[in-house]
N, C-alpha and C positions, 0 to 999 in steps of 0.2 A: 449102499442100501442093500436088504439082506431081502432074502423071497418074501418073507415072513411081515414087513416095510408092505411091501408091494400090493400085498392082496389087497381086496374091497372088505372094508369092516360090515357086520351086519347092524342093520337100519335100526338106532334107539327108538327102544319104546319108554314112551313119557308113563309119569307111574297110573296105574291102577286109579287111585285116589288123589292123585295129585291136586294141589290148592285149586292150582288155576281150574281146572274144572269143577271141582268142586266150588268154585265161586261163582262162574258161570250158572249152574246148578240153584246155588242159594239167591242170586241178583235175578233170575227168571223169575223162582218162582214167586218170590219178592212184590215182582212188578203185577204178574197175574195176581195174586191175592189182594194187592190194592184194587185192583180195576173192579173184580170180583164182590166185593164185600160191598158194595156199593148197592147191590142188587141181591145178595145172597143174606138168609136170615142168620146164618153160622157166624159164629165169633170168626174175627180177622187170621185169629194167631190159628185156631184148627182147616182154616182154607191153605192158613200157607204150610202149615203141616204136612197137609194129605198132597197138593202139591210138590212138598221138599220130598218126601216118599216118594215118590211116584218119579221123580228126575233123579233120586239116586237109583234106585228098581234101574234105570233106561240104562244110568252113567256106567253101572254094571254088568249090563249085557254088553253094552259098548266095548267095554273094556274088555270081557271075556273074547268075544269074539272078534278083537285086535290082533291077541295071543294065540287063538283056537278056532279051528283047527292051523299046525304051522303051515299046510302044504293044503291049496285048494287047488280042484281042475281048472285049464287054463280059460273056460269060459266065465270062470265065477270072478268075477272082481271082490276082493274085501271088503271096500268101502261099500257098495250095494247092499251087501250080507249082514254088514250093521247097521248101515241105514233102515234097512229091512227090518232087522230084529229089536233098532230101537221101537219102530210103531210097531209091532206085532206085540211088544210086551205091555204097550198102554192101557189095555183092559182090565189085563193080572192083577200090575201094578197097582191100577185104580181101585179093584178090588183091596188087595193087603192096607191101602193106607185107607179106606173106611174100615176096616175090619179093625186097626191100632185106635184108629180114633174114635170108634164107638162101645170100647169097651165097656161093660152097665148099664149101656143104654137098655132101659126096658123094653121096648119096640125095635127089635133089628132095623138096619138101615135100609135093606131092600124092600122093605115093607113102609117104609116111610115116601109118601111122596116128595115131599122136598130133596129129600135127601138121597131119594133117586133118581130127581130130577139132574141135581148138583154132579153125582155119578157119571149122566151122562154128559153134563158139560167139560169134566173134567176131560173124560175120555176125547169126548170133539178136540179142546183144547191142546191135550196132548198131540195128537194125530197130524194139528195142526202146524202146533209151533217145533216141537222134537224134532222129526226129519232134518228141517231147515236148520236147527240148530246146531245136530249133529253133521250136516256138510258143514258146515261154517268152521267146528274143530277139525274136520279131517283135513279144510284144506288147509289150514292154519298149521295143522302139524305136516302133512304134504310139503307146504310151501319153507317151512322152516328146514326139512329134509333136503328139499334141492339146495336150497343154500347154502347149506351147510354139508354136503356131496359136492357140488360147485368150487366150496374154500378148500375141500379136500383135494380135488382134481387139480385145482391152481397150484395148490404147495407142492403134490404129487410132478405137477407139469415142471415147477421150479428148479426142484429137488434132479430132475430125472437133466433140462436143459445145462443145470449147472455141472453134472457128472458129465454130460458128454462136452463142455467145457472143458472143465479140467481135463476130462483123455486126451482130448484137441489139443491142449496145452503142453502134454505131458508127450505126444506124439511127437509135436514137434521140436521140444525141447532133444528128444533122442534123438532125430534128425541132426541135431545141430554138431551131436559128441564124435561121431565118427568123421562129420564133414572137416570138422578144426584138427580132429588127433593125424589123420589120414595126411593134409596139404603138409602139417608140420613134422611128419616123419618121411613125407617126400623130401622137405628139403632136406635132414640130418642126410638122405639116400644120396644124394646130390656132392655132399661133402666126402661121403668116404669113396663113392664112383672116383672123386676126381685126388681121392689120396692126399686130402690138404690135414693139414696137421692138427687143425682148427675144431677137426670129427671128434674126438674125444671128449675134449672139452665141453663143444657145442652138445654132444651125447648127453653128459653131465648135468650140464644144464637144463636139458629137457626132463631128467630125470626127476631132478628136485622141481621144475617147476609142475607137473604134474601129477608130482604127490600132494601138491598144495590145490591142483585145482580141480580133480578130477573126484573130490569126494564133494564138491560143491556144482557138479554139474546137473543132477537130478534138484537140484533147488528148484521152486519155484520165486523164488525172490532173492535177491544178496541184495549189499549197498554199493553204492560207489564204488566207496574205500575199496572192499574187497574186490571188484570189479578193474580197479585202476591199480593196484596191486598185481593182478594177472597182465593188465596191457603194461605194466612197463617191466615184468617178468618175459613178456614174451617179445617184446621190442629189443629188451637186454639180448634175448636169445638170437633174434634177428640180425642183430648188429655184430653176433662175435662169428655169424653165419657172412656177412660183408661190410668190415669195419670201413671200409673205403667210400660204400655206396649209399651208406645209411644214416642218418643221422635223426635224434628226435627228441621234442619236447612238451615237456607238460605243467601244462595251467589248469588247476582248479583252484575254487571257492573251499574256503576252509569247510563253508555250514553248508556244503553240499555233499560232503562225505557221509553224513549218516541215512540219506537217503535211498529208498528201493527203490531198484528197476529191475528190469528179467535178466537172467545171467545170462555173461555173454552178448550182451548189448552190443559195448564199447569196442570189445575183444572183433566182434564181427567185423567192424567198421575198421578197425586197425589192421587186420589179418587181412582186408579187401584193399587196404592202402596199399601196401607190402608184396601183394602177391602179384596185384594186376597193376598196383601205379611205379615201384618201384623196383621193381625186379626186372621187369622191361626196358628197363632203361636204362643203356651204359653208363652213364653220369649218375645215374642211383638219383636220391634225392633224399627229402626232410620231409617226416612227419611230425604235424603239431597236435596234441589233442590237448581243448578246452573244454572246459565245465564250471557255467555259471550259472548264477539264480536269478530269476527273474519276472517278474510281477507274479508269484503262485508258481510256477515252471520251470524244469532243469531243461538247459541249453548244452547239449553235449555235441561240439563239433570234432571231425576228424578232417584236417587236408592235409593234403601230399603234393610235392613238385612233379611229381615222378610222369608219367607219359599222357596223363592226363583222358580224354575224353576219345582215344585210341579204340578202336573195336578189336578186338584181341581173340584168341581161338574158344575163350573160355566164355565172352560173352557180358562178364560179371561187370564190369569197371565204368559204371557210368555211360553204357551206351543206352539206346533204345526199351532194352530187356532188362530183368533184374536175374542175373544169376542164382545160385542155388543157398547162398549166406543170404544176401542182403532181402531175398524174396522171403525167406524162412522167418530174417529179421521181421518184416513188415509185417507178417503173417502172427506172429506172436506181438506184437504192439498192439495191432488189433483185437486180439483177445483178451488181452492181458487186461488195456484200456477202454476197450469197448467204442473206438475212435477218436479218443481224447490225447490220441499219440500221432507227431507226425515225424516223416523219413525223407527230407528233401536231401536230393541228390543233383552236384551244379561243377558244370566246368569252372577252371579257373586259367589266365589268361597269363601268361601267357603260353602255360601247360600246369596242369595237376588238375588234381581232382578234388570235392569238398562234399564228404558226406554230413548233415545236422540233424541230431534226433533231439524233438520238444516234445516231452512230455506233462505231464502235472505233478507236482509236488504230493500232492495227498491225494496218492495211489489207491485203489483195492484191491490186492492181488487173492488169491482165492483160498478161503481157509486152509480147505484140505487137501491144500500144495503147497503151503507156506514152510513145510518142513518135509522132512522126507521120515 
């Protein structure tokens, strides 16, 4: 959102002339000229005449002084100022609409009794009903105002939750790049300390796999596919790091590969197998990862033989605490799903460990993270 987004729009002014008032206008004076003629010796159609005059006369001060002055002192309320100016102008007014409708008359109208009788009922009349009518618009337009400042503020409040969303998101997606590149050039370090011949290669390896996966890290979404692609890129890597100690395999659903989740999911849960279940362990061990569908919901499980439910220096592996992956994990499921994501973590018997993440088939990840 730009500054420009941000600011407070100034408050519509409904038109001048618009219908709806003007109807209010004609449907008043409408109803007084019926009541009126009942008891008045003037034709019907010149009562409601001098009437409709006399409520456009008002409709227009009204409206003037909506617009003007733009800036009053802070004791003067607007709406006062018109309400005010509506009845201060019901005499004038009453005046110009006898003055339109007597035109010819031989006997001016102030010289006529009746007829300046009728003057002053109009004028009572105005004095009477005007004021009340014109609160009744202002709060109408008032009330339409908050509502509509209200719907602004809600989409303002939307607009502004979902951005600090996505940074949230985005925040900890960064988190996660250093954490993964960091353990996995630990271990290459580990290979050439100990001069195994294996360093090259395994080098090699990491090369190519991280031209594949590190322009896909600022995603806010991948599939599967691409996702289980990187875990068995980086299991291959694993393994040519301890072809003795490793071993691993993978089951998915054919119609579960086109599937979103957050990147880096799967990767998590396997890098946390590997590091804290398997690496620990003299006898090494087997990691299986699964992924099925099931009622609405992908089932993505990871276990491993490896040391299992061990407390270890790093803390991560299924004890008590969530380490710095798998809490990062949980922490972006959350967001991503809104709580429609879970992260159970369970010993297995008679050692390893078994991470499950269940989340929903028909995700929402957020528009303006869906690509980079």
């Amino acid at each position: 959102m730009n500054n420009s987004d941000s600011l407070p729009l100034p408050p519509i002014q409904p038109p001048l002339f618009g219908w709806r008032r003007v109807r209010v206008v004609l449907l008043v004076s409408l109803i007084l000229s019926i009541m009126m003629k009942f008891t008045w010796a003037a034709w019907w159609i010149t009562i409601f005449t001098r009437l409709a005059l006399i409520g456009m006369v008002q409709l227009t001060v009204f409206g003037v002084f909506e617009r003007w002055p733009k800036r009053l002192p802070r004791w003067v309320a607007r709406w006062v100022l018109q309400v005010a100016a509506v009845a201060i102008v019901v005499p004038f007014a009453a005046v110009l609409a006898y003055i339109l409708t007597t035109l010819g008359d031989a006997t001016p109208w102030y010289e006529n009794k009746n007829k300046l009788s009728g003057f002053g009922e109009m004028i009572g009349a105005g004095l009477l009903f005007s004021p009340w009518i014109a609160m009744s618009a202002l709060y109408r337009h008032i009330n339409g105002q908050a509502q509509s400042q209200a719907l602004s503020f809600e989409l303002e409040r939307s607009e502004f939750a979902r951005n600090a969303l996505d940074s949230r998101l985005r925040l900890l997606q960064a988190q996660v790049e250093p954490h993964f590149l960091f353990n996995t050039l630990a271990n290459v370090r580990e290979l050439v300390d100990s001069g195994s011949s294996q360093a090259s290669a395994v080098l090699n390896s990491l090369i190519a796999y991280l031209r594949a996966a590190v322009p896909n890290l600022n995603n806010a979404a991948t599939t599967l596919r691409q996702e289980l692609e990187l875990v068995r890129a980086y299991l291959e890597l694993m393994h040519m790091r301890m072809p003795d100690r490793l071993q691993f395999f993978i089951h998915v659903d054919e119609a579960a590969l086109k599937i979103q989740c957050p990147p880096m999911s799967l990767l998590t849960l396997v890098e946390n197998a590997v590091r804290h279940g398997i690496d620990p362990s003299e006898e090494g061990g087997q990691i299986d990862v699964t992924v099925r569908l099931h009622e609405g919901r992908c089932l993505a499980k990871v276990s491993d033989t490896g040391v299992g439910m061990v407390q270890n220096a790093q803390g991560e592996h299924g004890s008590k605490g969530l380490g710095t992956g798998l809490a990062n994990l949980r922490e972006r499921l959350q967001l991503v799903y809104a709580g429609d994501a879970q992260l159970r973590l369970t010993g297995l018997v008679p050692h390893g460990f078994c991470a499950e993440l269940n989340f929903p088939i028909a995700n929402a990840f957020l528009d303006s993270g869906s690509s980079k």
